[in-house]
C-alpha positions as CSV (number, residue, x, y, z in Angstrom):
1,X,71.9,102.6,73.5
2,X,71.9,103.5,69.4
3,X,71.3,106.8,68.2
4,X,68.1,106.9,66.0
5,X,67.2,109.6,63.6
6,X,65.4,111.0,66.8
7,X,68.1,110.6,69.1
8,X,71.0,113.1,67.8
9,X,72.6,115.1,70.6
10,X,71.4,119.4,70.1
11,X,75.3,120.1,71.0
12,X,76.6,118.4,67.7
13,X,76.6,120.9,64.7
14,X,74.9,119.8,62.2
15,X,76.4,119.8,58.6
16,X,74.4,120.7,56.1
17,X,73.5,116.6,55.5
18,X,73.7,116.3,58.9
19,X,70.3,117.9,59.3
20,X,68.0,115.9,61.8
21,X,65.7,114.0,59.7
22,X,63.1,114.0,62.2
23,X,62.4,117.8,62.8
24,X,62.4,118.4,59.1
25,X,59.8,116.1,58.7
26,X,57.8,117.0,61.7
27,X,57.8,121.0,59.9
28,X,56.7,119.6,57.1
29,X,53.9,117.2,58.5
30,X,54.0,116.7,62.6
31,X,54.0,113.3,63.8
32,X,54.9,111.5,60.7
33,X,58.0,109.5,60.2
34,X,61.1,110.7,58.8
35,X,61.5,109.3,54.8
36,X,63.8,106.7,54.1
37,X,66.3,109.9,52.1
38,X,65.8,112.0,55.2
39,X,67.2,108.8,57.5
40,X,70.2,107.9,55.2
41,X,71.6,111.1,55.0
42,X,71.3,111.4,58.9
43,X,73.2,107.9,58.5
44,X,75.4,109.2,56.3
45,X,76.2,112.4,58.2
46,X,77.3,110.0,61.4
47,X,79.4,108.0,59.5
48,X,81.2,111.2,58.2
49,X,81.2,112.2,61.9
50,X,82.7,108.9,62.9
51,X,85.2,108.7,60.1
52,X,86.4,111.6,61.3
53,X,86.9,111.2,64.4
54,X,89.0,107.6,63.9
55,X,91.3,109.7,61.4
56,X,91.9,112.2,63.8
57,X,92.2,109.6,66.8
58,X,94.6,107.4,64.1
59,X,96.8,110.7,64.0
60,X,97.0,111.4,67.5
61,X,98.2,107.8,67.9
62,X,101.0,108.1,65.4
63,X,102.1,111.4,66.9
64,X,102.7,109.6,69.9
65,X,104.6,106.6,68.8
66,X,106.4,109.4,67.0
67,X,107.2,111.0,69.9
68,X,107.6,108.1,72.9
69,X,110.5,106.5,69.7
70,X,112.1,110.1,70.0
71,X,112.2,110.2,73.6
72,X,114.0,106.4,73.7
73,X,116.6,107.3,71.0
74,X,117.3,110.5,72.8
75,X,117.3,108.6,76.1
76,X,119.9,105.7,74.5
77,X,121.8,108.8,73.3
78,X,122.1,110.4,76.2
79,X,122.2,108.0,78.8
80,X,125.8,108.6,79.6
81,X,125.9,112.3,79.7
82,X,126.1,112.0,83.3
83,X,128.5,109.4,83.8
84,X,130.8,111.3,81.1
85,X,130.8,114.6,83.0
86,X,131.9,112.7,86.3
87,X,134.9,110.9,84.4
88,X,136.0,114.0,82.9
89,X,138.2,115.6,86.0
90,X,139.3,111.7,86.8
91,X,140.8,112.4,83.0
92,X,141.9,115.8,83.7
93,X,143.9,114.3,87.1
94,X,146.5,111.9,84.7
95,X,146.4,114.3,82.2
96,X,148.0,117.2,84.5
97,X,150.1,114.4,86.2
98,X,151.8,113.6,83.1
99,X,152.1,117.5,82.3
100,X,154.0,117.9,85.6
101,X,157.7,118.6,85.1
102,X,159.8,116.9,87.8
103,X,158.1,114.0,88.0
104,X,159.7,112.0,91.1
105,X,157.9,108.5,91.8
106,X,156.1,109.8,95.5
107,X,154.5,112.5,93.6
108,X,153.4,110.2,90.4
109,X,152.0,107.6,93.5
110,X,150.6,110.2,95.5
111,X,149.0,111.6,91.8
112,X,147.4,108.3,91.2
113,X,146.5,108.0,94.6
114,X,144.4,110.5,94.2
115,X,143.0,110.2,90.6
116,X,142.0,106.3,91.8
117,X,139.9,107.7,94.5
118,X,138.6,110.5,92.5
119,X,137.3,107.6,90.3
120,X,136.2,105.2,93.3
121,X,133.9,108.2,93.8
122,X,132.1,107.5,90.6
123,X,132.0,104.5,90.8
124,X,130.0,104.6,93.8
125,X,127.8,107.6,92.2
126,X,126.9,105.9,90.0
127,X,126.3,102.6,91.6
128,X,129.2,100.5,90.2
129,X,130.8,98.1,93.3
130,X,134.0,95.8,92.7
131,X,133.3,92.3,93.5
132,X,136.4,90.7,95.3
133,X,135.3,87.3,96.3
134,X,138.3,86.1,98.5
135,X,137.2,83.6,101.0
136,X,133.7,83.4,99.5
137,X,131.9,80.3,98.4
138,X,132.5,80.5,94.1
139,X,129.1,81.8,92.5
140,X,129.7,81.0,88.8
141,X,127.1,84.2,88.2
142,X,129.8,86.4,89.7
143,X,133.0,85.0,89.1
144,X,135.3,83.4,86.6
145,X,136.9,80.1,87.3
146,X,140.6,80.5,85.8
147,X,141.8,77.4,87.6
148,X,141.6,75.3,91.0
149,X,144.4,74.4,93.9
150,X,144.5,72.1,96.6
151,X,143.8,74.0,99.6
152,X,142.8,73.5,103.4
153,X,140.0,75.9,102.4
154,X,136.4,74.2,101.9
155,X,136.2,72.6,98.3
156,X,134.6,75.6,95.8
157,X,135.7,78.7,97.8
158,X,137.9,81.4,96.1
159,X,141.4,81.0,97.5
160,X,143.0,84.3,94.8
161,X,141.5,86.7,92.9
162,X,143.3,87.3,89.6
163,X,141.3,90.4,88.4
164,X,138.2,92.5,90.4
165,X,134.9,92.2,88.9
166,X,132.4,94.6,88.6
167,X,129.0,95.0,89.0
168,X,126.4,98.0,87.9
169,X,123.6,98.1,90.8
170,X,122.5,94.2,91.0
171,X,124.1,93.2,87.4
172,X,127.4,92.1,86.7
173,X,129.5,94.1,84.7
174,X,132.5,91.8,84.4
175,X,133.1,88.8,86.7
176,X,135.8,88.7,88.9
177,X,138.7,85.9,87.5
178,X,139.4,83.9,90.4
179,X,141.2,80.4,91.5
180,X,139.1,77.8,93.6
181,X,140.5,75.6,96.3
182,X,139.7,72.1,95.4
183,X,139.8,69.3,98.4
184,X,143.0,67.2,98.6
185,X,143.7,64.3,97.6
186,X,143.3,61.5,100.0
C-alpha cells in the first residue's frame, strides 16, 4: 500500500512542510484536489522523514559493529584469564619447592608429585587430555610418525611413544611422536 497525500498517519507530527496537503485544501475549498505545491512538499516532508530515519538506522548499525568488534577483542584478550588463574598455584608449588632449604631427593619427588597432579587437574578443567597411543592403530591426525620397527605387532600400530600428545576438547594440540611396527620381512 503507498501513502498518498490522503493517506498520512494522524500520529506522525507534522513539520511545518509536512502539513497534509489534503486538509489544507479541503479548508480552503472542500472536495477539491490538493495543488501540485501542496503535494510536493507532502513529498518532500516524507523523504525528510525517510532520510532520517536511514541516518539514524545507519548509526545504530555502526554502533553495533562497534560494539560486537569490542566484545571479540576483549574476548581474544581475555580468553585465558581463566586458564591463567588455575596455572598460577601449579607455579607457586615449584616456586616454594625450590625455596625449600634441605632439599633431599624424596621431598623434591614427593614436591613434584604433587605439583604434576596439581596441574593434571587443569588440564582436565579445562578439557585438555594426553593422547598416548600405545598399542593403537597409527592415526596420522593424532600422531607423529618418528620412525617404524619390525614387530610381531599388526603392521601400522604404535609399538613406543616418544613424547604424549595433547589434545584441547576434540582438537589436537600437539601429536603424540610415536614409532610404528612395520611387518617383517619374509
Amino acid at each position: 500500500m503507498q501513502d498518498t497525500p490522503h493517506d498520512t498517519p494522524a500520529a506522525e507530527a507534522p513539520t511545518e512542510a509536512a502539513v497534509d496537503p489534503g486538509a489544507a485544501v479541503e479548508a480552503a475549498v472542500p472536495g477539491a484536489p490538493p495543488s501540485l505545491e501542496e503535494q510536493l512538499k507532502w513529498a518532500e516532508a516524507k523523504a525528510r522523514e525517510h532520510h532520517d530515519a536511514w541516518l539514524r538506522a545507519k548509526a545504530e548499525v555502526e554502533n553495533i559493529r562497534k560494539r560486537a568488534q569490542e566484545d571479540v577483542s576483549k574476548a581474544h584478550r581475555y580468553a585465558l584469564d581463566g586458564f591463567s588463574e588455575a596455572l598460577l598455584p601449579v607455579r607457586d608449588s615449584l616456586e616454594a619447592s625450590l625455596a625449600t632449604p634441605n632439599l633431599t631427593i624424596d621431598s623434591l619427588r614427593t614436591g613434584v608429585e604433587l605439583t604434576l597432579k596439581q596441574l593434571a587437574a587443569v588440564f582436565e578443567k579445562f578439557g585438555i587430555a594426553e593422547i598416548n597411543p600405545v598399542g593403537e592403530k597409527f592415526d596420522p591426525h593424532r600422531h607423529q610418525a618418528i620412525s617404524t620397527v619390525e614387530s610381531d605387532q599388526a603392521a601400522n600400530t604404535v609399538v613406543q611413544v616418544l613424547q604424549k600428545g595433547y589434545r584441547l576438547h576434540d582438537r589436537v594440540v600437539r601429536p603424540a611422536l610415536v614409532i610404528v611396527s612395520k611387518a617383517k620381512d619374509a
